[in-house]
N, C-alpha and C positions, 0 to 999 in steps of 0.2 A: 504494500500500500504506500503511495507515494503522494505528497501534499498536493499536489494536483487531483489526485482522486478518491483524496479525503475529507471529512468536512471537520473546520474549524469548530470548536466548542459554542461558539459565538451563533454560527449560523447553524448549528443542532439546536441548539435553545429557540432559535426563530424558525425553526423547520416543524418545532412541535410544542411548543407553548412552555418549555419546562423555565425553570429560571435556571442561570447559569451553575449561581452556588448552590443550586439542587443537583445540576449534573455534578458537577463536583465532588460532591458528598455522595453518592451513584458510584463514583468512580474508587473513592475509599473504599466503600463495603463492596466490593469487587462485583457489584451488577454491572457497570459496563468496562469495559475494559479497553480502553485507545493506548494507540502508540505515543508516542513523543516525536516532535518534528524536530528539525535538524537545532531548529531555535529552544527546542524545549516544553513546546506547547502541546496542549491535545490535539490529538488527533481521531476522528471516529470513522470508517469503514459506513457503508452506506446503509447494513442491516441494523446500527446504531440507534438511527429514527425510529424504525418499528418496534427495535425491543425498548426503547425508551417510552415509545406509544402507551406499550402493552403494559408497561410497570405504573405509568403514570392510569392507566383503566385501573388497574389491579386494585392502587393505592386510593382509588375514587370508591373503589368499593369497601375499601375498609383493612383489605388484608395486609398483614405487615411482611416488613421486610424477608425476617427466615422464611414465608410461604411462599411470596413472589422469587426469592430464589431459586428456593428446590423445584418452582416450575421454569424456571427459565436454563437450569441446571439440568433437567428431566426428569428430575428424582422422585419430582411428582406431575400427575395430568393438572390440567388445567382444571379439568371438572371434577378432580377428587380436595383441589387449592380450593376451590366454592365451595365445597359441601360442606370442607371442615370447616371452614369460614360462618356458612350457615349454622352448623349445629351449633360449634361456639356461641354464636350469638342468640339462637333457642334458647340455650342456657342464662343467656343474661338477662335475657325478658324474661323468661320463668323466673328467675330470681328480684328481677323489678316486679314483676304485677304479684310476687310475694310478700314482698315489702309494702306496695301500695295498698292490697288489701287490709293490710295488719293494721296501716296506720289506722286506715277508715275505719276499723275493727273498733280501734279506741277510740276513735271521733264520738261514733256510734254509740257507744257505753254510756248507761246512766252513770253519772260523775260517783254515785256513789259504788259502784262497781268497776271503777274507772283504774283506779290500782290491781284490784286482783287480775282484772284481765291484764294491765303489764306484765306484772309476772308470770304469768302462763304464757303469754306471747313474745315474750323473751327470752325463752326456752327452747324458742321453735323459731329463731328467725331465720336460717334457712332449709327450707322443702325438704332436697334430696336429703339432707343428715338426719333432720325429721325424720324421714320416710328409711334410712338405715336403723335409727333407735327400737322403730316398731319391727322391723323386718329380724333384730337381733333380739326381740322378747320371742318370737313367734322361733326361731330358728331354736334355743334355746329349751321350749315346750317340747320337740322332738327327742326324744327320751329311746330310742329304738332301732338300730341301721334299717335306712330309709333309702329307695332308690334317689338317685341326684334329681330325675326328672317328676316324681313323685316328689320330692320336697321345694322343688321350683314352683309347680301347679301350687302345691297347695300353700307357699309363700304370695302368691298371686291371688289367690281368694279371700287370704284372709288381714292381705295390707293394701289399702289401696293407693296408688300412685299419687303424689303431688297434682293436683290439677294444673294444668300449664297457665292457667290465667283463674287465679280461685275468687271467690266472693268471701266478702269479711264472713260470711258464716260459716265457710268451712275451713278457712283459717284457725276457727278459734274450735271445731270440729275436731280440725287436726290436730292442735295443740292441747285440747282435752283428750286423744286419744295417748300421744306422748305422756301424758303426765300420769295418765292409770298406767300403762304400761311401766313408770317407776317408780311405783306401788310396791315397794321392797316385802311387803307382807304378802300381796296378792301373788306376786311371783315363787316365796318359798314355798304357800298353799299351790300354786298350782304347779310346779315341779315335785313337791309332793307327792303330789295326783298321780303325776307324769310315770314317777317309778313306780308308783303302786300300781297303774293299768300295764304298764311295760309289764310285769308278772307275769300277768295273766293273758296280755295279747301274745298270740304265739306266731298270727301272720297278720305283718301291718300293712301291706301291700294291700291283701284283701277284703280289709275292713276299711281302710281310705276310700279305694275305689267303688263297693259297696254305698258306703257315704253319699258318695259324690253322688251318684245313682239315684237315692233316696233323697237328696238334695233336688236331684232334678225336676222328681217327680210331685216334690214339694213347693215350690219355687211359686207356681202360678197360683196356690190358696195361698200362701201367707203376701203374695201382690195382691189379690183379691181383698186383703184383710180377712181372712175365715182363721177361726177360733182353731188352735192347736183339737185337732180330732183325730180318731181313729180312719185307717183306709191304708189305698195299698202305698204310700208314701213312708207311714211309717214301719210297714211292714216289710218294707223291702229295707230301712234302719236299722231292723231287729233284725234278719237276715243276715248282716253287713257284720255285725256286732259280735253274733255268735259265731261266725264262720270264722272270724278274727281271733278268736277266745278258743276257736273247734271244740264251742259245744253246740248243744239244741235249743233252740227256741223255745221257751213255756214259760207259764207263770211265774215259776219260781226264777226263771235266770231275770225278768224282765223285773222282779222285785231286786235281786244283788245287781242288776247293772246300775236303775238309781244310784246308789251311793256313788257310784264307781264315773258319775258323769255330772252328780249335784254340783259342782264348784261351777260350772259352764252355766248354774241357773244364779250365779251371786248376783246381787247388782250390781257390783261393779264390770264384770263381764257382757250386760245388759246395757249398762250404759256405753260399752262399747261399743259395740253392737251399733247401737243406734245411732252411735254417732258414725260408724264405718257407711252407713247407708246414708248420712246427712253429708259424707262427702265423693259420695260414689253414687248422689242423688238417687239411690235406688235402695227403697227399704226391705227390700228379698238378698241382701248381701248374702250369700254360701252361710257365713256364721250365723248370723240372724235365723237361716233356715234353720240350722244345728238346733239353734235353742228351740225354737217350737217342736220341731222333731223333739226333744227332748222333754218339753213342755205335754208336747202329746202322751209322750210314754206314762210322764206321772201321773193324768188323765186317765188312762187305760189303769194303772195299777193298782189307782183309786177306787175303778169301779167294780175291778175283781174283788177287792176290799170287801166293799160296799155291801 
């Protein structure tokens, strides 16, 4: 390349609108890279413009420096430079309209109630570690070798995601859910539990999936709002239970399973619950179902009683 068929610094900056001491500074972080003329000065090769074009797009959309390298580099496409570009920035909205809701959250508060919601909503200011705390109470309840994918599902029903844009009421939904979850009493009681059903479950595979079953066929009376009843929802429960346990279904196992499931009726679990559906807008959350299913069994036990 010879200065004849090079272009000056001067006329790259008017070839493509950069300013000069921007090219400059380009030329330190090794994005463009010109010779020296006999005088000393830059010089840039005539693909210079376009790749200066393409940095200066790059940098209009937001991506920084190391990203616009490694595509100019190859080390990455163009379209994998945007995507991370985009998800990054998913992450930073989700973490504003996290914060915007909270505030609103206290706006909202009667003044006299205006403290204790800080302190709960200051426990929880951001989502994702929110949404780790609960995923680590729930991870924790597994008491039993669990398959991986069998403890992923049912880490998905029973936490629900940060809403990417939440309303102040599930804001504090979710930050009432964090705060039972560290309930250091509620968690010895139900690891407790944990070991005491581990006993006696012999196969946890087939009393999960069971469940889930029973859950299904559950789902659309407790949306309905219909009263914890007898039917094949919860009998396909008690199915689930016993085959997990490998024994028979009767009276007598459907009275020793109560004990063995009563902590799922505390209210503090209830109150979970309800709130799991106040941020999953949907009051048939899987756990929710649990407890009526479970709710039904007392029901039924009552009237064998009876």
């Amino acid at each position: 390349m010879t200065d004849a068929t090079s272009i000056a610094i001067g006329d790259l900056s008017a070839l493509t609108g950069v300013p000069v001491r921007t090219i400059r500074f380009y030329c330190d972080e090794g994005i463009l890279e010109p010779v020296r003329s006999a005088g000393g000065h830059r010089r840039f090769d005539a693909a210079a413009a376009e790749r200066l074009r393409l940095v200066r797009r790059l940098r209009g959309l937001g991506l920084g420096l190391p990203a616009i390298t490694a595509v100019l580099t190859g080390d990455r496409s163009l379209d994998e430079a945007v995507a991370a570009e985009r998800s990054a920035l998913d992450v930073e909205l989700a973490a504003l309209a996290w914060r915007r809701a909270s505030l609103r959250a206290v706006e909202d508060a009667d003044p006299a109630e205006r403290a204790a919601r800080l302190d709960l909503l200051a426990a929880v200011q951001d989502g994702p570690k929110a949404h780790e705390a609960l995923l680590d109470f729930w991870r924790r309840r597994i008491m039993v070798p669990v398959p991986d994918e069998l403890v992923r599902v049912h880490l998905e029903l029973t936490v629900p995601a940060p809403p990417a844009d939440p309303t102040p009421g599930q804001v504090v939904a979710y930050a009432e859910m964090v705060a039972l979850t560290g309930d250091r009493v509620l968690v010895r009681e139900l690891r407790a539990q944990g070991r005491a059903n581990a006993e006696q479950v012999a196969d946890e595979p087939t009393l999960l999936n069971g469940m889930r079953e029973a859950v299904e066929l559950a789902m659309p009376l407790v949306r309905a709002r219909r009263e914890p009843e007898p039917g094949p929802a919860l009998e396909r429960f008690m199915e689930a239970h016993a085959a997990g346990r490998r024994e028979r279904d009767s009276p007598g196992f459907r009275r020793s399973l109560l004990p063995a499931v009563a902590l799922e009726q505390d209210p503090r679990m209830r109150r979970y619950w309800e709130l799991n559906g106040e941020v999953a807008g949907d009051a048939a959350v899987p756990g929710a179902v649990v407890l009526w299913l479970i709710d039904a069994l007392e029901g039924s036990v009552a009237l064998q009683r009876a």
